[in-house]
ROLO-87830 format. One record per residue (C-alpha): residue number from 1; x negated, y negated, z negated; chain; residue in three letters. Coordinates in steps of 0.1 Angstrom, whole numbers, plus 5000, padded with zeros to 4 digits. Example, Ala and Ser with C-alpha at 12.3 -4.5 7.8 and 13.67 -1.06 7.14 Angstrom:
2
R   nr     X     Y     Z  kette  rest
R    1  4877  5045  4922      A   ALA
R    2  4863  5011  4929      A   SER
end
This chain:
515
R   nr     X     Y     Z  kette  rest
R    1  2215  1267  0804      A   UNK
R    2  2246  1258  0826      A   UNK
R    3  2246  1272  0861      A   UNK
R    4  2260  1237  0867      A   UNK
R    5  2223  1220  0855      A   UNK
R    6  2196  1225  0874      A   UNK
R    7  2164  1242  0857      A   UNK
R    8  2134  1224  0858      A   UNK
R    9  2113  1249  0880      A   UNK
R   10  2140  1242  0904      A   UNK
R   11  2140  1203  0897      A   UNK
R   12  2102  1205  0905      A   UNK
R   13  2106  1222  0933      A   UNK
R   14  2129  1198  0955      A   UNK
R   15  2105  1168  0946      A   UNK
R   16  2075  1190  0956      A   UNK
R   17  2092  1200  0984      A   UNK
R   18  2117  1178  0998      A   UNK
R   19  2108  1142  1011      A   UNK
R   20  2144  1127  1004      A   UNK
R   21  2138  1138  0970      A   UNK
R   22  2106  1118  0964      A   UNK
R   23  2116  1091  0985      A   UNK
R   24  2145  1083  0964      A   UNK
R   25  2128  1090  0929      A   UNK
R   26  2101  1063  0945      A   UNK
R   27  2133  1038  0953      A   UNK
R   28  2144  1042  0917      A   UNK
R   29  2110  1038  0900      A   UNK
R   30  2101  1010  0919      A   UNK
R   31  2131  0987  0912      A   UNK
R   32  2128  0996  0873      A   UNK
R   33  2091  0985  0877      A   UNK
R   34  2094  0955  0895      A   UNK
R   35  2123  0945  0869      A   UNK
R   36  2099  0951  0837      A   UNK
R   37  2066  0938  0848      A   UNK
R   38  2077  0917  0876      A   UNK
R   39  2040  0897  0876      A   UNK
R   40  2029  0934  0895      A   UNK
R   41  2046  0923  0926      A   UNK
R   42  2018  0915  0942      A   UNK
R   43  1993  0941  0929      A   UNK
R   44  2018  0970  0946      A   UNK
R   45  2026  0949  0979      A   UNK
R   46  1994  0967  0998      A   UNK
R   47  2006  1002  0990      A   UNK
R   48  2037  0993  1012      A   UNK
R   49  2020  0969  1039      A   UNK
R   50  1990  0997  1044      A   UNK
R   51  2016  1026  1054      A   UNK
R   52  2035  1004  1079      A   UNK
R   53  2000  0995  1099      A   UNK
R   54  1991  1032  1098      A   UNK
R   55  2026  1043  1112      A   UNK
R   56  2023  1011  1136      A   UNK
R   57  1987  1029  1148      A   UNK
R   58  2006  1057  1163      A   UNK
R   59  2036  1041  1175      A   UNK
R   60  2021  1029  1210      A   UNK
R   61  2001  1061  1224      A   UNK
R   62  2033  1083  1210      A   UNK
R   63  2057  1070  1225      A   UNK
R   64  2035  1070  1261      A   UNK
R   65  2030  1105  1255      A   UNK
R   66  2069  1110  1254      A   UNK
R   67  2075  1090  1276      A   UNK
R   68  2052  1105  1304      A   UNK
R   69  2059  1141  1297      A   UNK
R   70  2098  1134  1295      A   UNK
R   71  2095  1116  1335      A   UNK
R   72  2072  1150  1344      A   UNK
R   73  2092  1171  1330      A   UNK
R   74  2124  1157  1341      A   UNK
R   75  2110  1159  1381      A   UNK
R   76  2136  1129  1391      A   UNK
R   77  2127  1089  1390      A   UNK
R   78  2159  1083  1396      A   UNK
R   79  2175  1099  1370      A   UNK
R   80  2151  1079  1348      A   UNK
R   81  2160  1050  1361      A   UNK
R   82  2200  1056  1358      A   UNK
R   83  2187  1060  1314      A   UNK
R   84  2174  1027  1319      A   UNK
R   85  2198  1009  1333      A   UNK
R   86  2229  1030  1314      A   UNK
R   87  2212  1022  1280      A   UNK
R   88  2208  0983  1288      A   UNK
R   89  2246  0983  1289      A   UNK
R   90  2248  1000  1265      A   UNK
R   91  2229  0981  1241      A   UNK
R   92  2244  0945  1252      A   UNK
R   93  2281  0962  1245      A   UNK
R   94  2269  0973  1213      A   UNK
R   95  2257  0940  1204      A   UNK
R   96  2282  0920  1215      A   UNK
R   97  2308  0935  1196      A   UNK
R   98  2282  0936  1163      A   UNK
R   99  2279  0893  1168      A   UNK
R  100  2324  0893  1174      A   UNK
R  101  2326  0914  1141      A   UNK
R  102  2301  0890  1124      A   UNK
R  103  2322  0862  1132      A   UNK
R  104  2354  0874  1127      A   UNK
R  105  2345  0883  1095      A   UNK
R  106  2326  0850  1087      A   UNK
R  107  2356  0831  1091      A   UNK
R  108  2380  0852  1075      A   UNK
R  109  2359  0857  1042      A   UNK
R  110  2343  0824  1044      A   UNK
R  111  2310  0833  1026      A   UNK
R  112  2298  0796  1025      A   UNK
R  113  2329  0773  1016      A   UNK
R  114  2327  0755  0983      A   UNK
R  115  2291  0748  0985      A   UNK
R  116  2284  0715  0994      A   UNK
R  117  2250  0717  1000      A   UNK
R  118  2236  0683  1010      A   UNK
R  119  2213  0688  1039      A   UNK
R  120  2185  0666  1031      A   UNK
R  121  2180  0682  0998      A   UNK
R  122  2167  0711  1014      A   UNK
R  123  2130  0717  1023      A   UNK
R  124  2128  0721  1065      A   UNK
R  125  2093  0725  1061      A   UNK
R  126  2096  0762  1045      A   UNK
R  127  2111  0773  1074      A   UNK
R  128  2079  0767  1092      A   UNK
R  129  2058  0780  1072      A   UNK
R  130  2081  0810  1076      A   UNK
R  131  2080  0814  1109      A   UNK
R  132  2046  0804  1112      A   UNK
R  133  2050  0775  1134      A   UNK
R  134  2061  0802  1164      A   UNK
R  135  2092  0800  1190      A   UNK
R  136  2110  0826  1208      A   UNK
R  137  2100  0831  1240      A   UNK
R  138  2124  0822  1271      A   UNK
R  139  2139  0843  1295      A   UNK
R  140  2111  0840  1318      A   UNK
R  141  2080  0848  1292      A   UNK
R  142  2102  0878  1278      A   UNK
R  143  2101  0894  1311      A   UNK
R  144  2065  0883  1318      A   UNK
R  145  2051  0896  1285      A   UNK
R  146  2070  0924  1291      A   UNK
R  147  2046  0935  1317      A   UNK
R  148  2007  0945  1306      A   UNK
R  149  1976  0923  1311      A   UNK
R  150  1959  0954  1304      A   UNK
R  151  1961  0991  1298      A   UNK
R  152  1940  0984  1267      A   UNK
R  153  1956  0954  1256      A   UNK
R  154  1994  0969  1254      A   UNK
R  155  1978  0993  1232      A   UNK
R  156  1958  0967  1209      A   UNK
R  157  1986  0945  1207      A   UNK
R  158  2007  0976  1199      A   UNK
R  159  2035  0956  1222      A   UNK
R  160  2059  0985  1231      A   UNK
R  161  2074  0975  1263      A   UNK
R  162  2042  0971  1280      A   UNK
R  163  2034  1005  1268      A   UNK
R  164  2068  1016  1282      A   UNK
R  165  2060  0998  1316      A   UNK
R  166  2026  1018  1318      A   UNK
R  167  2044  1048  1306      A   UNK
R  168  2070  1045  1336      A   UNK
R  169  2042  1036  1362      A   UNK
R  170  2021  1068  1349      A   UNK
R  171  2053  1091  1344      A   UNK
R  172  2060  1082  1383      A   UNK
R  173  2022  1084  1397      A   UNK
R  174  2025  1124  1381      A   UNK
R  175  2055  1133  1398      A   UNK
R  176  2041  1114  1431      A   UNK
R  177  2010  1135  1434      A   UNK
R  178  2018  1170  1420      A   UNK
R  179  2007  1195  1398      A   UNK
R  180  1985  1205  1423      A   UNK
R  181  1963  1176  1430      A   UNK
R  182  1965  1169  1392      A   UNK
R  183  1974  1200  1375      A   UNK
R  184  1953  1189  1339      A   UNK
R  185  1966  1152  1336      A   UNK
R  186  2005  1162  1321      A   UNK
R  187  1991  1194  1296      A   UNK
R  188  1960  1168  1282      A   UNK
R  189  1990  1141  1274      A   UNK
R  190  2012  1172  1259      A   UNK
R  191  1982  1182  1239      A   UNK
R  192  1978  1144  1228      A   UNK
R  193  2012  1139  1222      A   UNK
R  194  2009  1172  1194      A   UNK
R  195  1980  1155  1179      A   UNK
R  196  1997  1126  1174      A   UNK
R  197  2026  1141  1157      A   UNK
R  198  2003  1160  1136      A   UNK
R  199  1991  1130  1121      A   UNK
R  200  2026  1114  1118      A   UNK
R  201  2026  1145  1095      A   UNK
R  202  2003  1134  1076      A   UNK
R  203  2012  1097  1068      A   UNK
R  204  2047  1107  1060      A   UNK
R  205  2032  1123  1028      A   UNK
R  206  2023  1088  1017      A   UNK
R  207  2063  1076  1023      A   UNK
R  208  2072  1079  0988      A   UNK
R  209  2042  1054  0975      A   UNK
R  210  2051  1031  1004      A   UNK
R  211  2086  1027  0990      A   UNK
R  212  2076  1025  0956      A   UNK
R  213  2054  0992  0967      A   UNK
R  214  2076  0982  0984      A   UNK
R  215  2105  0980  0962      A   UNK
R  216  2082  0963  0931      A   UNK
R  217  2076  0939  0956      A   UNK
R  218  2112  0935  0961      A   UNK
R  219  2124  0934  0928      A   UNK
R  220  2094  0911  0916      A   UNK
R  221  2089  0888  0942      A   UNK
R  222  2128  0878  0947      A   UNK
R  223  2145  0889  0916      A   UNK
R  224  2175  0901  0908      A   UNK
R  225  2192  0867  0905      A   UNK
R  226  2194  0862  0941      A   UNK
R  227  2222  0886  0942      A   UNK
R  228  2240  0864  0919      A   UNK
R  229  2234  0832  0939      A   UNK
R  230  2242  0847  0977      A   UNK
R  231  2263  0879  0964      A   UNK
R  232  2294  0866  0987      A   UNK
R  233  2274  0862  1014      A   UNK
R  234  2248  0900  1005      A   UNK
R  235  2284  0918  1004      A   UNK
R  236  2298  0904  1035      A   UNK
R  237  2274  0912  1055      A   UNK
R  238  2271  0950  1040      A   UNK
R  239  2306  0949  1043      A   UNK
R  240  2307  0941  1078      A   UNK
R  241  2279  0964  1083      A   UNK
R  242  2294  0991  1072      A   UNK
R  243  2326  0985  1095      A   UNK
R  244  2303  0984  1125      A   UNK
R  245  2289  1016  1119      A   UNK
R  246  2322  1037  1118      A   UNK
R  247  2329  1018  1149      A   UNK
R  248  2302  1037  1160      A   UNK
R  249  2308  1066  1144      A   UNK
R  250  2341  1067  1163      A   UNK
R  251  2325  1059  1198      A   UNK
R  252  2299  1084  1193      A   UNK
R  253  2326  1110  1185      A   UNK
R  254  2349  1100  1217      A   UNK
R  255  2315  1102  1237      A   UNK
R  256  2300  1128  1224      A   UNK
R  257  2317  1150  1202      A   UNK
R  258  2291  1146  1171      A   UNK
R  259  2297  1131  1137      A   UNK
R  260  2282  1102  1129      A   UNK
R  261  2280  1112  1089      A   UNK
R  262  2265  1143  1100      A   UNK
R  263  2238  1129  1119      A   UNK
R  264  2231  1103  1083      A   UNK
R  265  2228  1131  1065      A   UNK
R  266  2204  1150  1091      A   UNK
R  267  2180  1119  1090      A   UNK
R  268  2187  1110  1053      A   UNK
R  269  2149  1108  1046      A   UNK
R  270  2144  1086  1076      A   UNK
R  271  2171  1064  1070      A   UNK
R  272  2164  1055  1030      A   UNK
R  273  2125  1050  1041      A   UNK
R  274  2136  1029  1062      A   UNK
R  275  2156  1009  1038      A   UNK
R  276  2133  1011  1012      A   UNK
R  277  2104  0996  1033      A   UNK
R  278  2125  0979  1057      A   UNK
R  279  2108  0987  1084      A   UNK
R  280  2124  1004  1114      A   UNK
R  281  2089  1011  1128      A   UNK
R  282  2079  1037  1099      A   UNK
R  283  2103  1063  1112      A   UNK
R  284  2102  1059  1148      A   UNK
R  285  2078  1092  1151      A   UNK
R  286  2102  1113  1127      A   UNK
R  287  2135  1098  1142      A   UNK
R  288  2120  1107  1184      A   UNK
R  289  2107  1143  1168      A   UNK
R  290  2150  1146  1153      A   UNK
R  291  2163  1135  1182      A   UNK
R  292  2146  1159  1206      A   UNK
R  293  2154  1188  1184      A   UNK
R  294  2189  1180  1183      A   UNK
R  295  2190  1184  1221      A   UNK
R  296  2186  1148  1239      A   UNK
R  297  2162  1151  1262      A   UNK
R  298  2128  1140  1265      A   UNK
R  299  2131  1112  1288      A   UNK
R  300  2160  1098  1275      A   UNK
R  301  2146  1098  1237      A   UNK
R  302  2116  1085  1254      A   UNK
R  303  2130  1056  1270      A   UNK
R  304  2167  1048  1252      A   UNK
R  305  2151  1045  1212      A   UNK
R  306  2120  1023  1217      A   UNK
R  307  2141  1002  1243      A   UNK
R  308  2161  0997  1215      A   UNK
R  309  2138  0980  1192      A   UNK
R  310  2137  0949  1214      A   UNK
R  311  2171  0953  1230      A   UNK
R  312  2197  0969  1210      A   UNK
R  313  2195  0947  1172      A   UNK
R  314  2230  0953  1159      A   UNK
R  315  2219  0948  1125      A   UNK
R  316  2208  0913  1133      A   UNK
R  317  2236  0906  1156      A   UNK
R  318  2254  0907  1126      A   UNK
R  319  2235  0887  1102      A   UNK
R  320  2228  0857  1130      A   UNK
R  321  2266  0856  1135      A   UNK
R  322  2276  0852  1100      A   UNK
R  323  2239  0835  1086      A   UNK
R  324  2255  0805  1114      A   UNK
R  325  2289  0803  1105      A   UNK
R  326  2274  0803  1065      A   UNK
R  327  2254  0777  1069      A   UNK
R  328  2275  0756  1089      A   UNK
R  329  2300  0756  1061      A   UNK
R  330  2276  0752  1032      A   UNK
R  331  2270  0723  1049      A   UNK
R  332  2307  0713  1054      A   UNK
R  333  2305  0718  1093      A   UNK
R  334  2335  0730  1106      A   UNK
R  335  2330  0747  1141      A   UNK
R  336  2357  0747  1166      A   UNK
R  337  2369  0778  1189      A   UNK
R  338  2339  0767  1216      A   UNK
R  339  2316  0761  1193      A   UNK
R  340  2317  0798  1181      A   UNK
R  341  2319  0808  1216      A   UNK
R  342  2290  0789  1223      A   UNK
R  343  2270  0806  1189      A   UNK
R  344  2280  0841  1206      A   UNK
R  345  2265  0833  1243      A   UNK
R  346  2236  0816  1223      A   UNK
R  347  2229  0847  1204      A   UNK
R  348  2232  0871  1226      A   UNK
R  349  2205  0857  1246      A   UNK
R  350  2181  0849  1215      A   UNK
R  351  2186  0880  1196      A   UNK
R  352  2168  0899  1225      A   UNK
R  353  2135  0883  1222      A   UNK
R  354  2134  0892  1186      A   UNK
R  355  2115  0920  1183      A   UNK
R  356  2075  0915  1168      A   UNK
R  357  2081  0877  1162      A   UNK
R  358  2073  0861  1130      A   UNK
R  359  2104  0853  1112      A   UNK
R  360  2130  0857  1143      A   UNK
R  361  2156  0856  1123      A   UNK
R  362  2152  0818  1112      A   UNK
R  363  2139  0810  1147      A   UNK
R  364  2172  0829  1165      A   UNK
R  365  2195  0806  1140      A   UNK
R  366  2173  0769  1140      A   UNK
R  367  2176  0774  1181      A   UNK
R  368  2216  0784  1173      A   UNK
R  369  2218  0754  1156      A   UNK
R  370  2199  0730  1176      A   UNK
R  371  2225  0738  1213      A   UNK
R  372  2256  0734  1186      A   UNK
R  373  2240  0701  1176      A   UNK
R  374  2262  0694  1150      A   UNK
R  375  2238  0717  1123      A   UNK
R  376  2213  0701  1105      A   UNK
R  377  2182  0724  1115      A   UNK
R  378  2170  0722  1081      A   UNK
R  379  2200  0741  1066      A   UNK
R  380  2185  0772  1077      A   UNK
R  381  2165  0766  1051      A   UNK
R  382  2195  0779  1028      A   UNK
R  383  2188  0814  1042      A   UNK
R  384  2153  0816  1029      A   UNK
R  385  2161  0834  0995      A   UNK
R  386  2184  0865  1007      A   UNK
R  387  2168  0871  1041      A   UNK
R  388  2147  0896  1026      A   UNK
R  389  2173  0910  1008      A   UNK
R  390  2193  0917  1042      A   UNK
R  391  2164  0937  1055      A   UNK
R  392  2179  0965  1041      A   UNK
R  393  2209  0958  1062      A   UNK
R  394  2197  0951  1094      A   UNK
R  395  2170  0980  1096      A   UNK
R  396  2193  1007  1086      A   UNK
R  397  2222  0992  1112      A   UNK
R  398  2198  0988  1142      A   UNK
R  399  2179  1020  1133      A   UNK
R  400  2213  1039  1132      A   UNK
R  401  2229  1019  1164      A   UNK
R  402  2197  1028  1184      A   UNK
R  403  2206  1064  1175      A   UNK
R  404  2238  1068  1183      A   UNK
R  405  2227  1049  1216      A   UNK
R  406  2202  1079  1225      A   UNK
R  407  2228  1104  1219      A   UNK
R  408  2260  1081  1241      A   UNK
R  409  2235  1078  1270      A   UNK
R  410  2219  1113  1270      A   UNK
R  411  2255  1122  1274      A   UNK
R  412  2262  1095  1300      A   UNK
R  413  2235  1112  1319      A   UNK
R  414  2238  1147  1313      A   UNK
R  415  2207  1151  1292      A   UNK
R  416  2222  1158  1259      A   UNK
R  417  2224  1195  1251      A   UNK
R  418  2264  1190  1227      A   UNK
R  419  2262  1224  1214      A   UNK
R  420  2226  1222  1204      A   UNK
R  421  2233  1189  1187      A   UNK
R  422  2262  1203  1168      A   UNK
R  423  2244  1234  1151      A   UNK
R  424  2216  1211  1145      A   UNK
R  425  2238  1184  1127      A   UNK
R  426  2256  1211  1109      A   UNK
R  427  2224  1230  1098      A   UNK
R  428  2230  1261  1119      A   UNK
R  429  2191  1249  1132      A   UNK
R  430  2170  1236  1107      A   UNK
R  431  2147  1209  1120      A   UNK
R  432  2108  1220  1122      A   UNK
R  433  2083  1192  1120      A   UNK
R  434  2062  1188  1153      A   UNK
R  435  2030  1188  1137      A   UNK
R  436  2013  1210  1157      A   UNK
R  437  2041  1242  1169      A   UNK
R  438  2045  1261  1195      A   UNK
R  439  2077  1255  1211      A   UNK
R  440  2089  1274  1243      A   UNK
R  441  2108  1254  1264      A   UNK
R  442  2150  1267  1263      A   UNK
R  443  2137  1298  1244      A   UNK
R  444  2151  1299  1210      A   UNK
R  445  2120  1307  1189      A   UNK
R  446  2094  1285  1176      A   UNK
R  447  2059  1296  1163      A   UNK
R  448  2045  1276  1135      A   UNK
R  449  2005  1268  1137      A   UNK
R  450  2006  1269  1100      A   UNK
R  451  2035  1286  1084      A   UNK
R  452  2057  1315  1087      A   UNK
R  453  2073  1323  1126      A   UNK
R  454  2107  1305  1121      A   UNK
R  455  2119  1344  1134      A   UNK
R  456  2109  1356  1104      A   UNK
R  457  2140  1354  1078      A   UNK
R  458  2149  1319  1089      A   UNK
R  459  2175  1302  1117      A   UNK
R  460  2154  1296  1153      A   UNK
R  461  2149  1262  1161      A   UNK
R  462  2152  1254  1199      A   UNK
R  463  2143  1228  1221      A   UNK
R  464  2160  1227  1252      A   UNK
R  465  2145  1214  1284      A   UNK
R  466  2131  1219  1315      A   UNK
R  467  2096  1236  1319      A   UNK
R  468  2068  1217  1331      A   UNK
R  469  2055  1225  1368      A   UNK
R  470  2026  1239  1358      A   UNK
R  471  2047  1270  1339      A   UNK
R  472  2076  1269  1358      A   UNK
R  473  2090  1302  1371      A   UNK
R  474  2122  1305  1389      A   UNK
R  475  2130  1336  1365      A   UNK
R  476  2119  1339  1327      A   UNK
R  477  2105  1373  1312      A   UNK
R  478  2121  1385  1279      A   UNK
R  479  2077  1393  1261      A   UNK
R  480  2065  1401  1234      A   UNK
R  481  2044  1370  1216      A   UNK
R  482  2005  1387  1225      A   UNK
R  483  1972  1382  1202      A   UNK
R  484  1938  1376  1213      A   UNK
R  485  1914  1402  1208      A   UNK
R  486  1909  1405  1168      A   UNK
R  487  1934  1380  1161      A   UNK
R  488  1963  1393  1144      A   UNK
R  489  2000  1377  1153      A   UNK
R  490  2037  1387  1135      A   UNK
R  491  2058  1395  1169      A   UNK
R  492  2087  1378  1178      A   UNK
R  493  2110  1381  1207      A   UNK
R  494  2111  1345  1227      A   UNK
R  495  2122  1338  1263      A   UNK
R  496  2091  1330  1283      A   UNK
R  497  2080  1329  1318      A   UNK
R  498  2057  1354  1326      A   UNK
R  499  2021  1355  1322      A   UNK
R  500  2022  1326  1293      A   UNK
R  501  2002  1332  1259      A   UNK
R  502  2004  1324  1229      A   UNK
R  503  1971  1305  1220      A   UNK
R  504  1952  1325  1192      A   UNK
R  505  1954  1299  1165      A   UNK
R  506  1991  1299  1165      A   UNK
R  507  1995  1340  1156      A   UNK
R  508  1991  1354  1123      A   UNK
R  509  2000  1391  1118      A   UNK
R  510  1998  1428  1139      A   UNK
R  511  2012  1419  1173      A   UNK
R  512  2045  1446  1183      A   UNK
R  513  2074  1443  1202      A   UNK
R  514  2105  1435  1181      A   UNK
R  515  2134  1457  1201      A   UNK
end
């Protein structure tokens, strides 16, 4: 055989081993499916629905775990506050320049000209049923529903920033009374917050049926036709897409010194899970456990990425501005210089009370179209057929802006760690799943609960940050990794403060000190 070919132990392997592998092997299998027996569209819809609810069950308490110990850990309010309020300008920057792009674009390609569609024609009624009869909510209600009825009910309702609000008030209430009048609260949320990344572990292994559902849903459901019918208006918006993103990739590398490419291929499993179940949601866990080991810091991961899911939707941005300017000239509408200016101020307010509404999108453009008042709101109705297809599209660009937003801001503040993040991109530090290790704070070793030490044979993965009060030392001790009485442990020299031990569980072979 070839050197050049691949043997098949080795091709077995990778898909046993590697969740990129199995992912995309699901993508493929589940487009040829849905293509051949497209009546099983509905029959493999659950497999895809039941793995976003059980990635949606940890979303809330995980992200208050981060949350929490990233303020503790961090010892300064106000430095959380400075994430806050640098990310928010961040993200309506971002945004704003995603809904010019969109535009610009819309009217230079002009996606819907020719058409003719007659208004009346079209059935208003489906948008409804779409959006299930809801509205987005106004300035006022996004701010009020922002802020929790209830601890439990923020948790029930799985609505993220209330969770972030409790997060903050909880984060602050730690660092106001002290280690010492609550030294158990902050190690019983750390502890949580492993448990809860162990069972992100285990959900991920269902990813590849996810997609697979997913996709014959896809395929089967909508058809491959509809590219046929909207494939101006599918490549456009790709198109423009994909301009946006080496914008970013370009003010990510000004900012920070990182490669955006890099980073895609770092997260490449995320990212086509993502697009094959578009759903940002399902790699929230994975993309906060990448982050962190690529040096941002806790609080700003914390804060920055889930802020983003309600504030920062470049991928939308971009389909709002150019679904409006396609519909208005399918419909032979042509819309003056104000008129657009008026679409961008419109949108940059509604796109921000997307997030967890039933079919935003067609609610965003109908209340676009109603303050123009020259758009039928019916014609939205046009948009019905390839607004699933454009999932794809707007999760992988919001996803990926939400990224780079983490990594701009963490630098804005000081919180990234640049060097860390650029052997991690470049695979000097492999990534190490946080189901369950033990990782020493700005030491460079990591021992494994159940594999091998990551000392053993393999590059050190570190996490940089500050220690928590209750192990903080103003000097650190270069020990040896110690075993409990008749528990063996494979030694490892790690940067420690003194007097810390490993917990028995996490050791495996003959403690001795490694010289």
């Amino acid at each position: 055989m070839p050197p050049s070919v691949p043997s098949p132990r080795r091709v077995a392997r990778t898909l046993r081993t590697s969740l990129f592998a199995q992912v995309a092997c699901a993508l493929v299998l589940g487009i040829v499916v849905g293509r051949l027996w497209p009546d099983t569209a509905t029959a493999f819809q659950p497999l895809g629905d039941g793995f976003v609810r059980l990635i949606k069950t940890v979303i809330a308490p995980l992200v208050f775990c981060v949350v929490v110990v990233g303020i503790a850990k961090a010892g300064n309010l106000k430095a959380f506050g400075r994430i806050g309020l640098k990310a928010l300008v961040w993200f309506e920057v971002a945004s704003t320049v995603a809904l010019l792009i969109g535009l610009i674009a819309a009217n230079v390609v002009g996606p819907g000209s020719g058409m003719n569609v007659d208004p009346s024609k079209l059935d208003a009624s489906a948008i409804d049923s779409k959006t299930a009869g809801g509205s987005l909510p106004s300035t006022t209600e996004f701010i009020l529903d922002a802020l929790p009825q209830s601890a439990v009910g923020a948790f029930a309702e799985n609505s993220l920033l209330q969770v972030l609000v409790l997060a903050c008030l909880t984060g602050a209430a730690l660092l106001h009374l002290g280690t010492t009048k609550v030294p158990k609260i902050l190690p019983a949320i750390e502890q949580a917050q492993d448990v809860i990344f162990a069972i992100v572990g285990f959900v991920m292994k269902l990813a590849p049926l996810a997609v697979f559902g997913a996709m014959v849903h896809l395929v089967g459901e909508y058809g491959l036709g509809v590219m046929k019918t909207y494939g101006k208006l599918i490549i456009l918006c790709y198109a423009v897409a994909l301009v946006f993103l080496a914008l970013l990739a370009v003010a990510l590398k000004l900012v920070t010194g990182l490669s955006l490419w890099k980073f895609v291929r770092y997260t490449r499993e995320e990212l086509l899970l993502a697009l094959g179940t578009a759903s940002s949601e399902t790699v929230m866990p994975r993309m906060m456990q990448k982050l962190r080991q690529a040096g941002a810091r806790d609080d700003a991961v914390g804060l920055v990425l889930p802020t983003g899911y309600s504030f920062n939707l470049d991928g939308a941005s971009i389909y709002l501005s150019i679904g409006t300017l396609f519909i208005a000239q399918a419909v032979g509408v042509d819309l003056s210089l104000s008129r657009q200016i008026t679409v961008v101020l419109v949108l940059m307010l509604t796109s921000k009370g997307m997030a967890g509404v039933p079919g935003s999108a067609f609610l965003a453009l109908s209340a676009t179209a109603s303050s123009l008042g020259v758009i039928p709101a019916g014609a939205v109705a046009l948009l019905l057929g390839v607004d699933r297809i454009m999932d794809s599209m707007r999760v992988v660009t919001n996803l990926l802006g939400n990224c780079v937003a983490v990594f701009a801001v963490s630098r804005w503040e000081g919180a990234l760690d640049a060097e860390r993040a650029k052997k991690v991109l470049d695979g000097e530090i492999t990534f190490v799943e946080e189901d369950g290790p033990f990782v020493v704070e700005g030491g460079p070793s990591v021992v494994e609960a159940d594999g091998p030490s990551v000392a053993q044979g393999g590059p050190s993965v570190e996490r940089d940050g500050p220690l928590e009060s209750a192990l903080a030392e103003p000097e650190s001790a270069e020990a040896p990794v110690t075993a409990q009485p008749g528990v063996t442990a494979q030694a490892a020299r790690v940067d420690v403060p003194a007097q810390v031990d490993v917990p028995a569980q996490m050791v495996k072979e003959p403690a001795s000190e490694v010289s």
